[in-house]
VEXLOZA-684722 format. One record per residue (C-alpha): residue in three letters; x negated, z, y negated. Coordinates in steps of 0.2 Angstrom, whole numbers, padded with zeros to 4 digits, always signed. Example, Ala and Ser with C-alpha at 12.3 -4.5 7.8 and 13.67 -1.06 7.14 Angstrom:
# residues 2
ala-0062+0039+0022 ser-0068+0036+0005 
***
This chain:
# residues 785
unk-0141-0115-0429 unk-0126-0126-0424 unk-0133-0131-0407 unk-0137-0113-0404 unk-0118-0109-0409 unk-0112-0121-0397 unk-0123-0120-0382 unk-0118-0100-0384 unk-0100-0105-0384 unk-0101-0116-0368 unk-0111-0102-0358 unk-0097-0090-0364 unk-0083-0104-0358 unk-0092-0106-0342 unk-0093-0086-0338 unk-0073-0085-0344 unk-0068-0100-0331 unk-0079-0093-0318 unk-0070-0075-0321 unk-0054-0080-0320 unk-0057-0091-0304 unk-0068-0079-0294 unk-0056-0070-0282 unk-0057-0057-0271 unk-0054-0054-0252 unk-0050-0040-0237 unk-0055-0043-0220 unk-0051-0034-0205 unk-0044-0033-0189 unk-0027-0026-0181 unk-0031-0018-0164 unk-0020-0005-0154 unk-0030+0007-0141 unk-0044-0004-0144 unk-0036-0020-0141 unk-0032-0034-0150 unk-0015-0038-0159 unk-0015-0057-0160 unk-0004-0064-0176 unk+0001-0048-0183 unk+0007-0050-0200 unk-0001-0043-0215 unk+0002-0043-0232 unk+0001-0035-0247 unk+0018-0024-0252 unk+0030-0037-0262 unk+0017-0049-0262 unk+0009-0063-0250 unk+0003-0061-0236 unk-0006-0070-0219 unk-0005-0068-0200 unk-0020-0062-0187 unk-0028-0073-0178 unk-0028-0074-0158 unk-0041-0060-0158 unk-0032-0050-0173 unk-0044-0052-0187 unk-0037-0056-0203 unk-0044-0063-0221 unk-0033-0060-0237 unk-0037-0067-0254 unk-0029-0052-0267 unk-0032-0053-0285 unk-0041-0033-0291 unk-0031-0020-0292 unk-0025-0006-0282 unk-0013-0011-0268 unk-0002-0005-0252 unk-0009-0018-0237 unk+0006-0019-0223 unk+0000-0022-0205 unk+0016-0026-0195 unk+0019-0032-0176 unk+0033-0033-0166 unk+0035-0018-0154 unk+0024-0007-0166 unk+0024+0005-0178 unk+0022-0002-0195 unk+0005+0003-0205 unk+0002+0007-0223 unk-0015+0010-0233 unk-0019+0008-0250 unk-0035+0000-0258 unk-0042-0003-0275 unk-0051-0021-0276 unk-0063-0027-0290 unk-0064-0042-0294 unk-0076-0053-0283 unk-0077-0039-0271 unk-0074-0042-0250 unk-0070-0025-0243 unk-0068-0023-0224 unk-0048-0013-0220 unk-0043-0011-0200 unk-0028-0005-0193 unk-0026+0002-0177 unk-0005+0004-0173 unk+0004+0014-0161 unk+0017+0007-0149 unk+0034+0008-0158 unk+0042+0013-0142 unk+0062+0015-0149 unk+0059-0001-0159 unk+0064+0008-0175 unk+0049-0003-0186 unk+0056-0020-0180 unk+0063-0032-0190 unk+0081-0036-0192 unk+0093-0049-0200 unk+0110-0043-0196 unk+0112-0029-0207 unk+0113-0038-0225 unk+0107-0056-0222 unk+0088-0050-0222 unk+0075-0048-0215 unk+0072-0028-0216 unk+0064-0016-0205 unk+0078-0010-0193 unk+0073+0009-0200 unk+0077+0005-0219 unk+0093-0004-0215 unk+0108+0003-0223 unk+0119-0001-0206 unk+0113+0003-0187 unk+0110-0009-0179 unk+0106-0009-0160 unk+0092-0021-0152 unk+0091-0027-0133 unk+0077-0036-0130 unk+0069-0043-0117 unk+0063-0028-0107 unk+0081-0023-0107 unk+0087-0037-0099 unk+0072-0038-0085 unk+0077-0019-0083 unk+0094-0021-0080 unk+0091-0038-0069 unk+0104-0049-0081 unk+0101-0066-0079 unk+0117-0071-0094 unk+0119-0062-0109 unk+0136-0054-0102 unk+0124-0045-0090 unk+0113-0036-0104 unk+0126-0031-0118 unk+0133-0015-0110 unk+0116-0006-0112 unk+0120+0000-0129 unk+0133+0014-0137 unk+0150+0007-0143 unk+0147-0010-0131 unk+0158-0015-0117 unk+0158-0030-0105 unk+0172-0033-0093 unk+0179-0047-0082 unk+0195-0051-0085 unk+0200-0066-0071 unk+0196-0065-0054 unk+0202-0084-0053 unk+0189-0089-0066 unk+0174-0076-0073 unk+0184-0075-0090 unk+0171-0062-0099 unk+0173-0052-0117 unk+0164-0041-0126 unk+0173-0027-0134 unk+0164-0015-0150 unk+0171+0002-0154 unk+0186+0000-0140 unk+0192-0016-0150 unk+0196-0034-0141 unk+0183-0049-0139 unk+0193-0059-0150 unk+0188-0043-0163 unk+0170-0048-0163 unk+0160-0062-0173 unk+0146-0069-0161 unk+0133-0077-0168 unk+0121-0088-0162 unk+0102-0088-0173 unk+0115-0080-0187 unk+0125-0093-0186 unk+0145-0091-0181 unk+0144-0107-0173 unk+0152-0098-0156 unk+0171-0103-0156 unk+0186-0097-0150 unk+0184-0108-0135 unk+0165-0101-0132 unk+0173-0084-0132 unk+0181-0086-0115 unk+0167-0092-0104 unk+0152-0093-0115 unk+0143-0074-0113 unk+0140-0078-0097 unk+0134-0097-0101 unk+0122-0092-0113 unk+0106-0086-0100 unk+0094-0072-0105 unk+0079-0081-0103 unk+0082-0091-0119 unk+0087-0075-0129 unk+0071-0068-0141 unk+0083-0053-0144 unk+0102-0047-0149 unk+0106-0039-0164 unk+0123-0028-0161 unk+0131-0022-0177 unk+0146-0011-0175 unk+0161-0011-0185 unk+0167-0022-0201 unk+0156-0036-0206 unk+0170-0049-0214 unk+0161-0046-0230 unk+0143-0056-0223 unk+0149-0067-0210 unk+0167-0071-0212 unk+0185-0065-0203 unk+0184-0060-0184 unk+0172-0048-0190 unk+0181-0034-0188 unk+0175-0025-0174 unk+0156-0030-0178 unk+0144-0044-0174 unk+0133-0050-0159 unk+0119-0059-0164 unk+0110-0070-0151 unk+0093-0074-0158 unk+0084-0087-0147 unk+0066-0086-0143 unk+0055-0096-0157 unk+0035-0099-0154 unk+0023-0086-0156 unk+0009-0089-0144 unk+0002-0102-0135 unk+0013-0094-0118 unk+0022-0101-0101 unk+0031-0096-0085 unk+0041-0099-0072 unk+0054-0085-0066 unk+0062-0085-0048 unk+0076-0075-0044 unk+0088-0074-0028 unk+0102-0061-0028 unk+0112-0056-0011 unk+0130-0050-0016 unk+0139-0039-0004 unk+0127-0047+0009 unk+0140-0063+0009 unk+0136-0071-0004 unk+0120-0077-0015 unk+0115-0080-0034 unk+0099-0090-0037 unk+0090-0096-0053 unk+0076-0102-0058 unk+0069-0101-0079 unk+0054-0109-0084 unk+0050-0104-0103 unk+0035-0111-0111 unk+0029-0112-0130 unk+0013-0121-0139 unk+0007-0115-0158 unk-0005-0124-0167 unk-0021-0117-0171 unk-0016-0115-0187 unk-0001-0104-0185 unk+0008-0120-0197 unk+0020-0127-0181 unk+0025-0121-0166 unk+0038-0126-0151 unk+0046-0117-0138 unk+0054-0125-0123 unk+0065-0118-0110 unk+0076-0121-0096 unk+0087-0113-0082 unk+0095-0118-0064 unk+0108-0104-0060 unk+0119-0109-0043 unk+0130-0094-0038 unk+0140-0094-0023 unk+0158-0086-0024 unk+0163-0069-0017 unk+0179-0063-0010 unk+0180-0045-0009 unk+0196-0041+0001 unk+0194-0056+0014 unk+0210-0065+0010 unk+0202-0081+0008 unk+0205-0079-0012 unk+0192-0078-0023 unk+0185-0061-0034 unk+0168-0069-0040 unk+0167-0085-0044 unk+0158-0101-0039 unk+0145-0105-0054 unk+0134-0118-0057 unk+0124-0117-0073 unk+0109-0130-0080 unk+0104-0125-0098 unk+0091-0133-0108 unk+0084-0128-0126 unk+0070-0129-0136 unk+0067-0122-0152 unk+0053-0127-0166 unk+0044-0124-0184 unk+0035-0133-0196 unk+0027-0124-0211 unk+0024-0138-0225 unk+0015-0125-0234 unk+0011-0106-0236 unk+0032-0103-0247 unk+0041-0115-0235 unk+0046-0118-0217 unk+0059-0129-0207 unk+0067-0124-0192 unk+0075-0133-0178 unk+0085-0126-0163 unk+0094-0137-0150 unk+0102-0130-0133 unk+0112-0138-0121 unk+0125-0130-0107 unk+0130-0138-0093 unk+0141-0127-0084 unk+0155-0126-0068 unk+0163-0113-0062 unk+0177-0111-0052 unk+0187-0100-0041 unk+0204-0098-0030 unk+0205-0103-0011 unk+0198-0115-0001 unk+0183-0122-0012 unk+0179-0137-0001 unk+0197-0146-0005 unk+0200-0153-0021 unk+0210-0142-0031 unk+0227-0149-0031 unk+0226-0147-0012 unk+0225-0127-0014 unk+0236-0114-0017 unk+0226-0107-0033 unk+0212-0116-0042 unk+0204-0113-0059 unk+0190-0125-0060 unk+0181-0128-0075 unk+0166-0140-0082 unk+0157-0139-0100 unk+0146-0150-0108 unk+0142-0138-0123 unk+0126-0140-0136 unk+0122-0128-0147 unk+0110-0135-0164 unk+0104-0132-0180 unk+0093-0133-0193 unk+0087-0122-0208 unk+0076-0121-0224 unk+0068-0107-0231 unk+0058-0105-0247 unk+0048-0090-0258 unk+0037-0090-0271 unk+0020-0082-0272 unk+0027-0064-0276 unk+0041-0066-0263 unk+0055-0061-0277 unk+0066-0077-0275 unk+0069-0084-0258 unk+0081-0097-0254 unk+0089-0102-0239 unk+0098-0119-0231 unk+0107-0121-0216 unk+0117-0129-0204 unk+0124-0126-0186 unk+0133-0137-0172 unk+0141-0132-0159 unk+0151-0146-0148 unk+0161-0144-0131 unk+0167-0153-0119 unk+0180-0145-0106 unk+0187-0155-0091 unk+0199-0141-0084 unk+0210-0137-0069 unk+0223-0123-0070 unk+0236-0125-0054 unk+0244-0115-0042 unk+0257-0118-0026 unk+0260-0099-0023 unk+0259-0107-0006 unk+0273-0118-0006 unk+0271-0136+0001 unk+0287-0142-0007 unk+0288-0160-0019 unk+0290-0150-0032 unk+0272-0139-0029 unk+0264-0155-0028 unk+0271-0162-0043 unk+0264-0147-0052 unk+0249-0147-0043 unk+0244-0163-0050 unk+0249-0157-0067 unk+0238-0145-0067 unk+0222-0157-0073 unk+0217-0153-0093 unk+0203-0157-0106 unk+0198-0148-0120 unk+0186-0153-0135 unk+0179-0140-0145 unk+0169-0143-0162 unk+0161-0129-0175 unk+0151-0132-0188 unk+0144-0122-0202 unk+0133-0128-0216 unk+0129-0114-0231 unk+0113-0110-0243 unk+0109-0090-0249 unk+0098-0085-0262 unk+0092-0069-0263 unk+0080-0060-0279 unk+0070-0042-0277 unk+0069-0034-0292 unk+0052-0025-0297 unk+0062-0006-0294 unk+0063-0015-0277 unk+0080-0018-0277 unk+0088-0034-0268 unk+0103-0045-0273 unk+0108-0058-0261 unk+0123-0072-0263 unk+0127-0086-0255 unk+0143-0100-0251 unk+0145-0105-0233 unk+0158-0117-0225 unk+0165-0115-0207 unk+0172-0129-0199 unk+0183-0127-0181 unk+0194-0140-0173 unk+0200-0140-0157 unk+0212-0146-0145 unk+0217-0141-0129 unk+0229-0153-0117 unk+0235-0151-0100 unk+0248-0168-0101 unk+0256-0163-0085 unk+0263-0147-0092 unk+0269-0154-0108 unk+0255-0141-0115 unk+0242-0143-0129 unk+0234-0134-0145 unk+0229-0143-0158 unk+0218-0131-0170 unk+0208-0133-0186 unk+0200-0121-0194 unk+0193-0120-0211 unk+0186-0107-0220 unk+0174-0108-0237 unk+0168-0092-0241 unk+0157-0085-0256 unk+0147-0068-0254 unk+0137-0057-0265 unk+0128-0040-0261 unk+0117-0030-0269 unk+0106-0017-0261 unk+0102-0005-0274 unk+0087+0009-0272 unk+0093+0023-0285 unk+0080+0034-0278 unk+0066+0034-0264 unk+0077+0040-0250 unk+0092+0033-0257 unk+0099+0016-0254 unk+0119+0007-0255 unk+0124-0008-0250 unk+0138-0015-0261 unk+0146-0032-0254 unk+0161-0040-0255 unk+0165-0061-0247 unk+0180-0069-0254 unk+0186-0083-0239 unk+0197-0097-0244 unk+0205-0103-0225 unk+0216-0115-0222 unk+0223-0115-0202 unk+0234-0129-0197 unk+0240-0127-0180 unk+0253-0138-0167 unk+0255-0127-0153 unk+0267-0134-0137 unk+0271-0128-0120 unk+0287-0138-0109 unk+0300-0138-0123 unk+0293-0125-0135 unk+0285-0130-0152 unk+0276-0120-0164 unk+0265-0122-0179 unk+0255-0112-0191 unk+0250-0120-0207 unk+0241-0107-0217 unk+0232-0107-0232 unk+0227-0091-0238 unk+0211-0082-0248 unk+0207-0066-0246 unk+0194-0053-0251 unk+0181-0041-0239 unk+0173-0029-0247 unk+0161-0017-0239 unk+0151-0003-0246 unk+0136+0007-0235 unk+0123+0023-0240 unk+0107+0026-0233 unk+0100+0042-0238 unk+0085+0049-0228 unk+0087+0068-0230 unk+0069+0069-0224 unk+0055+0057-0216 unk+0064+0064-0198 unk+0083+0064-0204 unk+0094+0048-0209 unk+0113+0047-0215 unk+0123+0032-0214 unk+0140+0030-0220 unk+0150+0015-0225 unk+0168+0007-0227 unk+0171-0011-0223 unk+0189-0024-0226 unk+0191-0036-0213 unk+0205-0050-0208 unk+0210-0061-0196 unk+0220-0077-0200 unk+0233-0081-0188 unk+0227-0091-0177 unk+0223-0097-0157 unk+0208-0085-0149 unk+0198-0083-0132 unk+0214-0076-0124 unk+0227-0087-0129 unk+0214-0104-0124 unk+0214-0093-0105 unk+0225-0097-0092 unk+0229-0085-0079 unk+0239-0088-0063 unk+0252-0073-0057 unk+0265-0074-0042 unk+0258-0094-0040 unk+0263-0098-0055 unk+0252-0102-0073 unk+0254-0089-0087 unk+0254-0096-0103 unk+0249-0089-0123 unk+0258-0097-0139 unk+0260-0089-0154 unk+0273-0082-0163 unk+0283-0091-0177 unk+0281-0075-0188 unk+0263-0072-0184 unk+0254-0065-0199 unk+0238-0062-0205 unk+0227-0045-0198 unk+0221-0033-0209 unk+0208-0017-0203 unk+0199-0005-0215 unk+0184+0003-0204 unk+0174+0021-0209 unk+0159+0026-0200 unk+0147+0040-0204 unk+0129+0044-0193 unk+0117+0054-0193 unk+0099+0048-0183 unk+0088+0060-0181 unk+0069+0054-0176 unk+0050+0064-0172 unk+0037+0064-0163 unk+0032+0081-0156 unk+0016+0077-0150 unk+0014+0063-0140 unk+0035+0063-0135 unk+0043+0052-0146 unk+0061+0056-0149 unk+0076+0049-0155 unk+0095+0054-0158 unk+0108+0045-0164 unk+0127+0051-0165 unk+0140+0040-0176 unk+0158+0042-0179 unk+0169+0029-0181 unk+0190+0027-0188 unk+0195+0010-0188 unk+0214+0005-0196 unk+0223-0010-0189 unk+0238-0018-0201 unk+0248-0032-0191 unk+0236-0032-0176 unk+0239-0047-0164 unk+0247-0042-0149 unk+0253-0050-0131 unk+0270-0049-0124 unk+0276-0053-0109 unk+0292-0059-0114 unk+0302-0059-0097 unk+0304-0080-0099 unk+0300-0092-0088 unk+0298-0110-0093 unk+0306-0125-0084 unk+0293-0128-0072 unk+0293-0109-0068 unk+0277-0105-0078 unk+0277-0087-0085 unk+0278-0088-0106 unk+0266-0074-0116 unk+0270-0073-0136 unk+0257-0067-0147 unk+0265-0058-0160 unk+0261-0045-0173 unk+0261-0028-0169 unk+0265-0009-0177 unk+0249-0002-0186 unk+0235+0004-0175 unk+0221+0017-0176 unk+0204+0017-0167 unk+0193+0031-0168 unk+0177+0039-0157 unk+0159+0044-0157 unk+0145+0037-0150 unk+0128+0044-0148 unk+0114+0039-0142 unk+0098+0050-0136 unk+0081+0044-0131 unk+0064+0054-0125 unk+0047+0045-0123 unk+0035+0058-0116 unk+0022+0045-0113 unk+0018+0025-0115 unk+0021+0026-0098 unk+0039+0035-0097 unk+0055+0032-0106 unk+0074+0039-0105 unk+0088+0034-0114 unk+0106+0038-0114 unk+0123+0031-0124 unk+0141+0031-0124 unk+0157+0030-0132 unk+0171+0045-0134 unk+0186+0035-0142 unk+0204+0034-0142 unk+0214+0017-0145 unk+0232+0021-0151 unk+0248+0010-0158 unk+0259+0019-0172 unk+0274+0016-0162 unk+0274+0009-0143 unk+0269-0006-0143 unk+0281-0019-0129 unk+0270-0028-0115 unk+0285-0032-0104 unk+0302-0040-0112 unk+0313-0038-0100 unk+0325-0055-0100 unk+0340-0048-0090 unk+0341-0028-0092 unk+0359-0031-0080 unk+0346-0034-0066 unk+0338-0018-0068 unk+0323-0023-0077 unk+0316-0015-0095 unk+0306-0015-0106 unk+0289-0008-0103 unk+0278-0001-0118 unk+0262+0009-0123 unk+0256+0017-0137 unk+0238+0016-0128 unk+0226+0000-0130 unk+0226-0009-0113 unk+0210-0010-0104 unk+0202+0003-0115 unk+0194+0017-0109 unk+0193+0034-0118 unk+0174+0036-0111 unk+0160+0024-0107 unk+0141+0026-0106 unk+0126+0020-0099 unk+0109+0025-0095 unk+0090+0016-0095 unk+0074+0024-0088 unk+0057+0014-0086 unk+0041+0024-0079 unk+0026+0014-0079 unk+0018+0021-0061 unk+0001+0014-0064 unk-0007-0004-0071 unk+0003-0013-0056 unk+0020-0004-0053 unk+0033-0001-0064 unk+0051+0007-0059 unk+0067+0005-0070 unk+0083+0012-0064 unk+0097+0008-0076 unk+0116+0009-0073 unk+0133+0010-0084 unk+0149+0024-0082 unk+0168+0016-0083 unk+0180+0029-0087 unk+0197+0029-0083 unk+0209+0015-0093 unk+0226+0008-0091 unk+0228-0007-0083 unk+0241-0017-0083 unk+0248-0027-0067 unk+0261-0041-0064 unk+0271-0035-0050 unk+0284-0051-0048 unk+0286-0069-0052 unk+0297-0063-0068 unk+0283-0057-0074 unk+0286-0037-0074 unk+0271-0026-0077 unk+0267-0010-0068 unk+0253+0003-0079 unk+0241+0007-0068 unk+0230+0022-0071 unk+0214+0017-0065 unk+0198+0026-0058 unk+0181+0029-0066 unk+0166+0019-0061 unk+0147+0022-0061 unk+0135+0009-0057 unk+0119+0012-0056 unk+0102-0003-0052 unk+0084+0002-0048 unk+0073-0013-0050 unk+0052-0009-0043 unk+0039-0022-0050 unk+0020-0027-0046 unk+0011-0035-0059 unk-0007-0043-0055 unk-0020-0055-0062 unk-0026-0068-0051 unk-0035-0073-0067 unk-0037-0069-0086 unk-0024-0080-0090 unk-0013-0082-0073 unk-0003-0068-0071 unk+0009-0063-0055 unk+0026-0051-0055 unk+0035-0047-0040 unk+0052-0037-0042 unk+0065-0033-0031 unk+0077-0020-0030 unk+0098-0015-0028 unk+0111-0017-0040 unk+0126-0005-0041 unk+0119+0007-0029 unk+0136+0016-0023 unk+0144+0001-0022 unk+0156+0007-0037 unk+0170-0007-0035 unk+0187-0011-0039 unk+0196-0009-0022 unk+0215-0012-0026 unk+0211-0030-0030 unk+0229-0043-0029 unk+0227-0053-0014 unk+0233-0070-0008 unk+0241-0084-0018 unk+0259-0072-0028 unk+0243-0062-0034 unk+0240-0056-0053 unk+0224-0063-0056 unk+0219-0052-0071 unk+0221-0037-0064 unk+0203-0035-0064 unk+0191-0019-0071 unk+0175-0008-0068 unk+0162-0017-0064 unk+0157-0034-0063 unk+0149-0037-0044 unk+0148-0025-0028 unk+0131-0018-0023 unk+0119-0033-0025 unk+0103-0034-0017 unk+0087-0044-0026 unk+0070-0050-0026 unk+0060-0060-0040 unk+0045-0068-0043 unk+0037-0073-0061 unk+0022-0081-0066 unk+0012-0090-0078 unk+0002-0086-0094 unk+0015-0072-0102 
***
């Protein structure tokens, strides 16, 4: 009886065991219009998941139960369906996804520190991708960032490129660029570096507009700009060709070759990529002076992944920049020899490395990070005004600089969903700049560090279905300690100040077509040296100068915004509307003066100082119509004003007996009221695809250095609209060899500046609307893409 008793027991223990390890499975595969889509991720809602291979079939071991199974791939509509699993079942589940054509399903970081789809994020955030920038033929991210409502690009030296983005109406020196959500892109990056960065390294740039100090620190205040580079999906290469004529004088040629290798696995993966960019410069008026200038860029990055096991993976990213430019007269002498030179050459590297982990039911994740950014300037900012005199030559030697430019940020973030599905994410983060910039020959140098240790918290809580807030706040400890000279002035900033951001948001979708957004975000800016004060200009043959104020205080701003984003299909036309209004406060805002001095070499002396309040406010919409796969309009733009409480004092005048005052403005500078753009792509047939794309400038005031005391004229400045249409012919020479030709014009009308300064007294910031004259270009592409 006993051995009956135990042999029944040890079948009963061996049925248990095999119970509780037999498992079930779903198989399937992710296709759209019948084709394939390889490495599409599916998983299970809140749980694990797995990734398609090469011919989009897919096996997932699931526990029984009843589940939502996710099928997601970039450039598509996410797809839900729900199955119920008994245990030690297969069943057979396939998903057959439409083109997402407004990109509302993708996936975005830049909103809270997340990933989340772009359509359940609390924020907007705008997307240019690739096909945006082979639309608009950019060849540097400066090219690509207009193409988007609140976004701006503009030139602002004719002497040396200087470039700036500006959000909502606000200054570059507003915006917080990332670089793989990093802020690892300094002040120093922020004068040159949008047009050193090259497109065909750039996955994809997430644009958030106003406040986000409370996620990635101060200089948030107009937004972020977040330059995610390409990371390895696919087995993939090619080699992309371009040759641009400007103006028929001058010529712009690059070559990308961008290639990645995955293992079969899908556990590692590396990317590799490079670009040769050689630009001739370009004189628009023919006084020998120039309006473009000379550039020579040669990039090389790679990017890489290694998963150790299904909750973990390491990533690395390097890039290196090695970039000169430079512009004035007579390019062929070396710079001292000329009346105007701005000549400069950067080393720059860009790295970094990260950690993420989850569990098995993806409620905890943790990440680690750090970033390195390191520059390397040699400089030359001189000017004769024409003279030949000892002295001229004296100064002309002067003129020699270097400038060494360090950033570093290292920080870790946990984040925790809750079963009701709501997220809490904190994190600590340390920010690191130090740099120093020294022409010896003009007594001038800035010596800058820069730390910041911040602490953030958020938590995205779900009351309801269609209801979501975001309630955030970062709490930065900095510490600036600044020598700032130029001839025989001195001045210092040693500021150690913590200060609170907090930000709130809402998300409520009134209905499955209909989404609100509203939000208030705190932001600051210590005082500190930025893009414009590390720029030099030259005006009247002499250098202008940037130092700050001895009373120069911290910024404040407190920004509002409000949309409403309106999407259905009707049909087979996809639509999408987007209108968002936006009031942003400005306490203490940094300010330039001309203050009517000159220093003892002649050189014109700019103060930045602390201005009177300032309020920025507007609307931007965006509207976009998809009939078809094959068609697609879009149109954006900006209504805004810029204003100063009280007028705010660009000119100082030094000696009022010599008929000379003060000139003010309660307007922003260089700030239009209106700005817009447009993108169209019609898909003519399997082999030819047309895209005409262009941008609209409204009217701004300018302002313009009218004498070698430095006196500034207001100019009220004409309305621009420029407009590129780009044909390309795609075809196979085999199954895995493919072939694009593309040509096309860029700024059609030739909308140009046409009241440029000219010779070597001339102001060489007086520089708007758009960025090059009518342009005419061909490409060819190919390779396994």
């Amino acid at each position: 009886m006993k051995l009956k008793s135990l042999l029944f027991i040890c079948l009963l223990s061996i049925g248990f065991v095999t119970a509780q390890t037999q498992r079930s499975s779903i198989s399937g595969t992710v296709t759209s219009n019948g084709n394939p889509i390889p490495f599409s991720s599916i998983y299970v809602q809140n749980g694990k998941g797995t990734n398609a291979d090469e011919n989009g079939s897919f096996t997932l071991d699931i526990t029984e139960g009843t589940f939502t199974i996710i099928a997601q791939s970039q450039g598509f509509k996410t797809q839900k369906k729900t199955i119920t699993v008994v245990l030690g079942e297969n069943k057979t589940i396939n998903f057959s996804l439409s083109e997402d054509t407004f990109g509302l399903e993708e996936v975005v970081v830049s909103a809270t520190r997340n990933q989340i789809p772009k359509r359940e994020a609390p924020v907007i955030v705008n997307v240019l991708s690739p096909k945006v920038f082979k639309a608009t033929q950019s060849i540097s991210l400066a090219d690509g960032l207009n193409y988007q409502p609140g976004v701006r690009t503009e030139t602002n030296c004719q002497n040396c490129g200087f470039t700036q983005v500006r959000l909502n109406g606000l200054e570059g020196q507003y915006t917080q660029v990332l670089v793989n959500s990093k802020p690892v892109f300094s002040a120093l990056n922020g004068v040159y570096g949008l047009e050193q960065i090259p497109v065909s390294i750039i996955d994809r740039v997430e644009v958030v507009r106003s406040g986000g100090s409370a996620l990635f620190g101060s200089n948030a205040i107009a937004g972020t700009v977040n330059v995610i580079t390409k990371e390895p999906v696919i087995n993939t290469w090619e080699i992309n060709s371009n040759v641009a004529v400007i103006d028929e004088k001058s010529t712009d040629r690059t070559i990308n070759i961008n290639g990645s290798l995955v293992s079969e696995d899908l556990s590692s993966g590396i990317t590799i990529y490079g670009i040769y960019r050689n630009r001739d410069a370009y004189d628009a008026n023919d006084d020998g002076f120039t309006e473009i200038t000379e550039l020579q860029n040669n990039s090389l990055g790679t990017k890489a992944f290694l998963k150790p096991n299904d909750n973990s993976k390491i990533g690395i990213d390097f890039t290196a920049i090695r970039e000169y430019r430079r512009g004035g007269d007579r390019l062929d002498l070396a710079p001292q020899f000329t009346d105007i030179t701005e000549e400069l050459d950067h080393n720059t590297i860009f790295t970094g490395a990260d950690y993420q982990w989850h569990d098995d039911d993806y409620k905890n994740s943790i990440e680690a990070y750090t970033s390195l950014q390191h520059t390397d300037r040699e400089s030359y900012y001189g000017g004769l005004g024409g003279g030949r005199t000892a002295a001229d030559s004296i100064a002309a030697n002067n003129s020699f600089g270097n400038t060494k430019d360090l950033a570093i940020v290292a920080g870790s973030k946990y984040s925790h969903n809750f079963d009701n599905k709501d997220v809490l994410t904190t994190g600590i983060e340390y920010q690191l700049n130090d740099t120093q910039d020294a022409i010896t020959g003009y007594n001038r140098l800035i010596d800058q560090k820069v730390n910041n240790f911040g602490f953030y918290a958020q938590y995205e809580w779900k009351l309801i279905k269609d209801f979501t807030a975001l309630i955030g706040a970062r709490l930065d400890h900095v510490d600036v300690d600044g020598f700032y000279s130029i001839q025989n002035i001195i001045r210092q900033s040693n500021v150690e100040q913590t200060v609170l951001s907090p930000r709130f948001t809402i998300l409520y979708n009134f209905t499955d077509a209909l989404q609100f957004r509203g939000g208030y975000a705190r932001g600051f800016r210590a005082p500190q040296a930025f893009n414009e004060d590390l720029h030099i200009s030259s005006v009247g043959g002499e250098q202008r100068f940037v130092i700050l104020s001895d009373e120069l205080e911290s910024e404040f701003s407190n920004a509002f915004t409000a949309s409403l984003n309106f999407t259905k299909d009707f049909n087979k036309v996809q639509t999408n509307l987007l209108i968002e209004g936006f009031y942003t406060t400005l306490e203490n805002p940094f300010t330039l003066v001309n203050t009517g001095n000159s220093l003892p070499n002649g050189s014109i002396l700019e103060e930045s100082r602390n201005g009177s309040g300032a309020k920025v406010m507007g609307a931007n919409f965006e509207v976009s119509i998809s009939p078809s796969s094959n068609l697609f309009f879009q149109l954006g733009g900006t209504i805004q004003r810029s204003r100063y409480d009280q007028n705010q004092v660009l000119f100082e005048a030094d000696d009022t007996s010599e008929g000379e005052q003060d000139v003010s403005t309660d307007e922003f500078v260089r700030s239009p009221n209106s700005y817009g753009f447009l993108n169209s792509n019609w898909q003519i047939n399997d082999a030819f695809k047309l895209d005409v794309t262009g941008t609209f400038t409204g009217s701004m005031i300018a302002p313009r250095v009218i004498n070698d005391s430095g006196f500034i004229d207001l100019v009220d400045t004409e309305s621009f609209f420029d407009v590129t249409s780009k044909l390309t012919y795609h075809f196979d020479l085999k199954e895995n060899f493919h072939v694009e030709l593309s040509g096309g014009i860029q700024n059609i009308f030739n909308s140009y500046q046409d009241d440029f300064d000219s010779g070597a007294m001339r102001d060489s910031d007086y520089v708007y609307g758009p960025n090059m004259p009518r342009t005419f270009f061909i490409g060819l592409r190919f390779g396994d893409f």
